[in-house]
N, C-alpha and C positions, 0 to 999 in steps of 0.2 A: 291631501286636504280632506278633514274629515267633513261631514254631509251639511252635518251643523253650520259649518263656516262655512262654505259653499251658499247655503242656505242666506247668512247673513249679509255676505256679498251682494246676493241679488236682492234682498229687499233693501240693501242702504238704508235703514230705522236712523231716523231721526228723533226720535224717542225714545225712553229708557221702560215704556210701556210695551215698543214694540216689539227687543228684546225680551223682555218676560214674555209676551206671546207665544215667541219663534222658540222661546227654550222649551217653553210648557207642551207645545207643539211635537216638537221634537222627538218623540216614540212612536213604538207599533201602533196604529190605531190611525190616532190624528195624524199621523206623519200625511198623511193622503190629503190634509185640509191645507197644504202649507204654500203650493203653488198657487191657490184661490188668496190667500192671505193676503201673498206678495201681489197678485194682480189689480184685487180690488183696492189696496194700498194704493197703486200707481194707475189706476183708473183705467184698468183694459180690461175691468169683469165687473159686471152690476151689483152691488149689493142689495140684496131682499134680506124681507123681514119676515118670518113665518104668521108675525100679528103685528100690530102696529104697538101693542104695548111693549114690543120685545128691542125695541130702538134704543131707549134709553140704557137697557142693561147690555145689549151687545155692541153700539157703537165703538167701544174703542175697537173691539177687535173685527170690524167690520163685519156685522152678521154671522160669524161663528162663534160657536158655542166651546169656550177653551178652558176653563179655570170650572172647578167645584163650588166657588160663591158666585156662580153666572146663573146657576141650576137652583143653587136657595134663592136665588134673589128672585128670579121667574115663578117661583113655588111660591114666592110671598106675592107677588104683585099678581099674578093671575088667579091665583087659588086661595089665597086670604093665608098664607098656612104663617103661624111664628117661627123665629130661629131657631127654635128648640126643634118644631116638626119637620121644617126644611134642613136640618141635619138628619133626620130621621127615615127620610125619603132617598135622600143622598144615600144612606148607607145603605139603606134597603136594595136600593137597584146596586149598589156594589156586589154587595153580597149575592145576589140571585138568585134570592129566594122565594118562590113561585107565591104562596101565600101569605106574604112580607108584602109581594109585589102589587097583586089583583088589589089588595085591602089599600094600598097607597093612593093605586091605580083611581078606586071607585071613590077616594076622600077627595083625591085631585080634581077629579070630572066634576063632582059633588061641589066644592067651593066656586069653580070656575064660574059652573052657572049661576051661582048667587052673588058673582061680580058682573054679570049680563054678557060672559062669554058660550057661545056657543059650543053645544055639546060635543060637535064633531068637531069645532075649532082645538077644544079642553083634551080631546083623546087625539087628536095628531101633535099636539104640543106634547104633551106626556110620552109619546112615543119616538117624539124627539129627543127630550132630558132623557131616557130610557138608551136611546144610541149613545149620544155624548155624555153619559155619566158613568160609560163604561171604564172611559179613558180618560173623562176629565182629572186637570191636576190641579194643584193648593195651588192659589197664586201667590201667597204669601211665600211658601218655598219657590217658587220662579223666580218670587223678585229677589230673593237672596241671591240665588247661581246666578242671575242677570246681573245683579250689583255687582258682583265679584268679577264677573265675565267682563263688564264695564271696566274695573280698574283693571286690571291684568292687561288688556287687551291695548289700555291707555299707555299704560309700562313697556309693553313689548313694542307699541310704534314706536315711542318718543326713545326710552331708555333703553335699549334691547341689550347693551353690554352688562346692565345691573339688572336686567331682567333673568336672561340668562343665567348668570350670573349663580342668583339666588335659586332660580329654577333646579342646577347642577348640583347646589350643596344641600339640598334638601332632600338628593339621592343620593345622598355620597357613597352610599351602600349599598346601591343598588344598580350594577351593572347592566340590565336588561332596559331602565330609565335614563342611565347618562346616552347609551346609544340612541337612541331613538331620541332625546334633547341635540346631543352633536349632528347628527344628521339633518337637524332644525336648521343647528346654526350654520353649516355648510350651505344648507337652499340662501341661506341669508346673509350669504357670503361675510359673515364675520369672522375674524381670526382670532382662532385657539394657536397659543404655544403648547407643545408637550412637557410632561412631568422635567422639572432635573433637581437635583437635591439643592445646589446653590441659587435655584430662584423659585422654585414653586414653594408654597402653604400647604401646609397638610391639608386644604380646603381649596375651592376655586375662588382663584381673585382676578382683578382688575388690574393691567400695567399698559399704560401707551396706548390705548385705544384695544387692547387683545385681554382676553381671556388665559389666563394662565391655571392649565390642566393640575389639580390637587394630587396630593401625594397619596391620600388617604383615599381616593377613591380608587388607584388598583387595587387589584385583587388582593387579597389576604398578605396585606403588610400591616393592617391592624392600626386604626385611628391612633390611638393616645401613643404608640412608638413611634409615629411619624409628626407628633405632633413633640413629643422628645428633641425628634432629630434640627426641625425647624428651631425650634427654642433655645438649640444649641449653637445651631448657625448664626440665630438671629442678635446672639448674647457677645462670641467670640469670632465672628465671622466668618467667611465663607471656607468652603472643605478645599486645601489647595493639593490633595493628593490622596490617594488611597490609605497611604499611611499615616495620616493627619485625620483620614475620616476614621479610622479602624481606633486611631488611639483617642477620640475625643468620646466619641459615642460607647455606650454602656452593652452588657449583653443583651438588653432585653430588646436593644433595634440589632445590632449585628447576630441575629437569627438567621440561619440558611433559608429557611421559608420564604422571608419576607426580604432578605439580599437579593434574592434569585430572580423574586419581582420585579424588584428595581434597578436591576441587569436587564433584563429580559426587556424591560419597556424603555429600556434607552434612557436610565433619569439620569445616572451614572455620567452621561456621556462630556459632563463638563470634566472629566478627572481622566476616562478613556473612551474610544468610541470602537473598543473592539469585544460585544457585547461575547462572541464567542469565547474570546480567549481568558474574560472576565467570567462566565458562565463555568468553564474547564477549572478554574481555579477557586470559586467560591467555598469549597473550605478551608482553603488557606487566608483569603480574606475575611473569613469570618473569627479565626480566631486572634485573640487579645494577645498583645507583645509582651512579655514577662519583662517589662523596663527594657535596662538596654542589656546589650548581646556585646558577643566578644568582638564584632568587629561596629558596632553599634549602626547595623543597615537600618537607613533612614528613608532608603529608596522605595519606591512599588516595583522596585525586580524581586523582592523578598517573596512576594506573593506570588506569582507566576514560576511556578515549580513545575506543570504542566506545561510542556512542548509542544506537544502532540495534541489537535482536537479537534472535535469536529465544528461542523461549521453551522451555525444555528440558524433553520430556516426563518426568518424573519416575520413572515407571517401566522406562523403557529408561536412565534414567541408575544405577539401581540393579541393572540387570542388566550394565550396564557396569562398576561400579566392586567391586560386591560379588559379579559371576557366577550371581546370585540374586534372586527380590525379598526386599525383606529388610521392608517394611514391608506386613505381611500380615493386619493383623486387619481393617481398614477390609470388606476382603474376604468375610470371612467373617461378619461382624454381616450382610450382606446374603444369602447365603444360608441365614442358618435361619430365613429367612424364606418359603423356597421346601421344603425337602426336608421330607418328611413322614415318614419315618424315619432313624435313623442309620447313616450307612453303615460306620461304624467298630462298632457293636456285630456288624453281620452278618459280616463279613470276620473280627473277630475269632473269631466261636462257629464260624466255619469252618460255617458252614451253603453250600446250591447254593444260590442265586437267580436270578431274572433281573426287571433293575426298575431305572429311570432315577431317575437323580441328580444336582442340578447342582454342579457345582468350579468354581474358580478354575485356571486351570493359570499356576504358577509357573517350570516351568520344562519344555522340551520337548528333543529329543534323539533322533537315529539309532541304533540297536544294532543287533546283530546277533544271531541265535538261534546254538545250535550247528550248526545244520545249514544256517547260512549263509544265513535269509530273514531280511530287514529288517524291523523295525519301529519303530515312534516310544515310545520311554521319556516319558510325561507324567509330571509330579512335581506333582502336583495337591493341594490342600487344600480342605474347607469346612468349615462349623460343628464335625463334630466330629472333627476333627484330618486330618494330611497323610499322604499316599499315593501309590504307584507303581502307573501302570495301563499297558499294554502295547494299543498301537494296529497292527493291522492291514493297512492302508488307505491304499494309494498315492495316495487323490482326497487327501492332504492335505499340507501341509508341514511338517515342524519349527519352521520358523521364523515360519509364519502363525499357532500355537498361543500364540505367546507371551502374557501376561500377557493372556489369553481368557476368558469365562465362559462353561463349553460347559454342554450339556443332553448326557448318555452314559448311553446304555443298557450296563447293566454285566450278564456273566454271568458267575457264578463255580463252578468244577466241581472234584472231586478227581482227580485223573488221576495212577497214580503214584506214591501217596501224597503229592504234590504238589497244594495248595490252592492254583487259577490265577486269577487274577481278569482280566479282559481285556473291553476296550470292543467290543459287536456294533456299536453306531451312535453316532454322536458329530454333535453339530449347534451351531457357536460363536455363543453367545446373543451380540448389540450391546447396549451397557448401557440402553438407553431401551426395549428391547423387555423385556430381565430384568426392570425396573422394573412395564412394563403386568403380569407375571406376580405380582406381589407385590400380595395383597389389603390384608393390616396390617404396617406398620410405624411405628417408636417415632419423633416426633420428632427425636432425637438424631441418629439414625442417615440418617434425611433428610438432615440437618446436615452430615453426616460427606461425605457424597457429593460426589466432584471434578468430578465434571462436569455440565456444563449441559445438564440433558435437560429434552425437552419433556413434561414431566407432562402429564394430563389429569384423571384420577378417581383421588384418592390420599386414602387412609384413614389419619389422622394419631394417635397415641395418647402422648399427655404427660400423666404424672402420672397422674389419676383420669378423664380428659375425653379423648373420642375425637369426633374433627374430619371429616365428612366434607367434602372438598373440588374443586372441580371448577374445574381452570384449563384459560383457550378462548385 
């Protein structure tokens, strides 16, 4: 939950005024004014006026000084000054210009008193607009991102499947944006289908209440051939076999690149669902049948000329095809089984901690700070939803983190007005050791588990009957 929205939670604005406030708010600087905002809102902090002329201009926003026409408007009513000078003063304390400044300074004090304000009244006002015109922002631009913030926000409660929806296709292209949208719609328990050539759109759509995953947004199979392949379906109906999809479609989609894809991410799987043995064969599925043949094979045994092959680790094929893992819950039923509290409620209340945690990391990645030191972006989820942690620590690689379960000690500080959360120790759990850490788990979820570990003392729970068990 970003801070913003946290933010808007607790003031509940009933207003589309209050909104522009909290957005205007919302940076370095004022961010510090924003707890005072919400309080004096809801009547647990007094509101003062630095003069009594200053009521009428700061009313809405309860005695703070938030918007750049807050600061002309004060310059005109205490200091006589026109729209033309009260922009001119504005800019001047922008800019910070020493001698811009004093000459502002000494025309302000100067008018104030010939409106019968007092000269030490005129110079702590002035050294107010002087603080808040550091950071002050256009409200005219607030009200825009407010309005917009307004609908969007209206779309995501009421409509969230056509919110979504539209949100997806506006990345289509952009793999680092759909993850971080699906991980949305997972906290929001909505249902995505995955790609398959006989029901998805080269785009993300709407069926039965679910989101159905675009063709076009894995990796490099390239919009306008996927949007071929649909067009094709959509004309002559559905692909009833490999050899009906190899003969209908053209070369420019039966490219090995972009087959490999749609192998790889399971779209295939209406036709076969042995991504391996489809993956081993893909240059024979990709070329074109010269008509017919002497014994005129109609079958997909034509294509499978490979015997022999390896067996495609499933997760590196989704970070292939989709840039992401894309099936992620299996993940997660197994650690809240481990974490002892939530690590999404503490990041949210923006509280300091320090206290280890285990994740899945979905996805890992180099950045750079601004001041030009490295670290590793983890994109991590467990039990209760997914998260950016920020790694430190040359002992490790980018690309050893991949689809990991680590054990990270996490510390989170305010710095800034900046809520940081960042890894002090990180240690990547092997799955038969995560396992020995696990006292109770469900049956099912035993079940669920792809790989062959060597259990030894596993405490089973189905139904109403809990199993202790010891395998030698």
């Amino acid at each position: 939950m970003s801070i913003k929205y946290s933010y808007i939670i607790k003031l509940k604005p009933t207003s589309l005024e209050e909104v522009i406030a909290v957005l205007a708010l919302n940076r370095p600087g004022p961010m510090q004014f924003i707890d005072s905002f919400i309080k004096r809102k809801k009547g647990e902090e007094e509101i003062k006026y630095d003069h009594p002329l200053l009521e009428p201009i700061l009313k809405e926003t309860y005695g703070i000084i938030v918007y750049q026409e807050q600061i002309m408007k004060i310059a005109q009513v205490i200091s006589g000054y026109t729209l033309g000078q009260a922009d001119l003063l504005r800019r001047a304390i922008g800019k910070k210009i020493k001698s811009e400044l004093m000459s502002q300074k000494d025309n302000f004090i100067k008018g104030a008193v010939n409106k019968k304000v007092r000269s030490k009244d005129a110079e702590k006002l002035f050294s107010l607009i002087e603080k808040f015109a550091e950071y002050g922002f256009n409200k005219s631009h607030a009200a825009a991102y407010a309005f917009i913030t307004y609908y969007t926000a209206y779309l995501k409660a009421h409509f969230p499947l056509e919110f979504y929806c539209e949100l997806l296709n506006n990345s289509l292209n952009n793999t680092d944006k759909i993850f971080v949208i699906l991980n949305e719609i997972y906290v929001q328990n909505l249902k995505i289908l995955p790609p398959d050539i006989n029901y998805s759109d080269y785009k993300f759509t709407i069926h039965e209440d679910k989101i159905v995953y675009g063709l076009a947004a894995l990796k490099g199979v390239g919009e306008e051939s996927m949007k071929e392949l649909v067009t094709e379906r959509n004309n002559n109906g559905k692909f009833k076999s490999l050899s009906d999809f190899n003969d209908r479609l053209s070369r420019s989609v039966l490219n090995k690149r972009q087959i490999e894809k749609l192998i790889l991410s399971n779209s295939l799987n209406s036709l076969n669902t042995n991504i391996s043995k489809l993956f081993a064969n893909v240059e024979n599925i990709i070329q074109k049948k010269s008509g017919a043949t002497l014994f005129n094979d109609s079958s997909d045994s034509q294509f499978f000329i490979k015997k022999d092959y390896n067996t495609i680790d499933t997760i590196k094929a989704e970070f292939e095809s989709y840039g992401f893992l894309y099936s992620q819950k299996k993940q997660t039923k197994i650690l809240i089984n481990l974490n002892n509290s939530s690590f999404k409620e503490k990041v949210d209340s923006k509280i300091e901690f320090m206290e280890e945690f285990y994740f899945y990391v979905v996805k890992s990645q180099y950045k750079t700070t601004r001041n030009g030191k490295r670290y590793i972006l983890l994109n991590v989820i467990n039990e209760s939803g997914y998260f950016d942690l920020r790694l430190f620590d040359d002992n490790f690689d980018a690309i050893s983190l991949h689809a990991k379960y680590i054990k990270a000690k996490i510390k989170s500080a305010i710095k800034n007005d900046f809520y940081n959360v960042n890894i002090e120790n990180l240690l990547i759990i092997k799955d038969d050791d995560l396992i020995n850490k696990i006292n109770h788990i469900s049956y099912k979820e035993l079940l669920d588990l792809d790989n062959d570990i060597d259990f030894k003392n596993i405490r089973v729970q189905n139904d109403n009957k809990i199993l202790n068990i010891s395998l030698n």
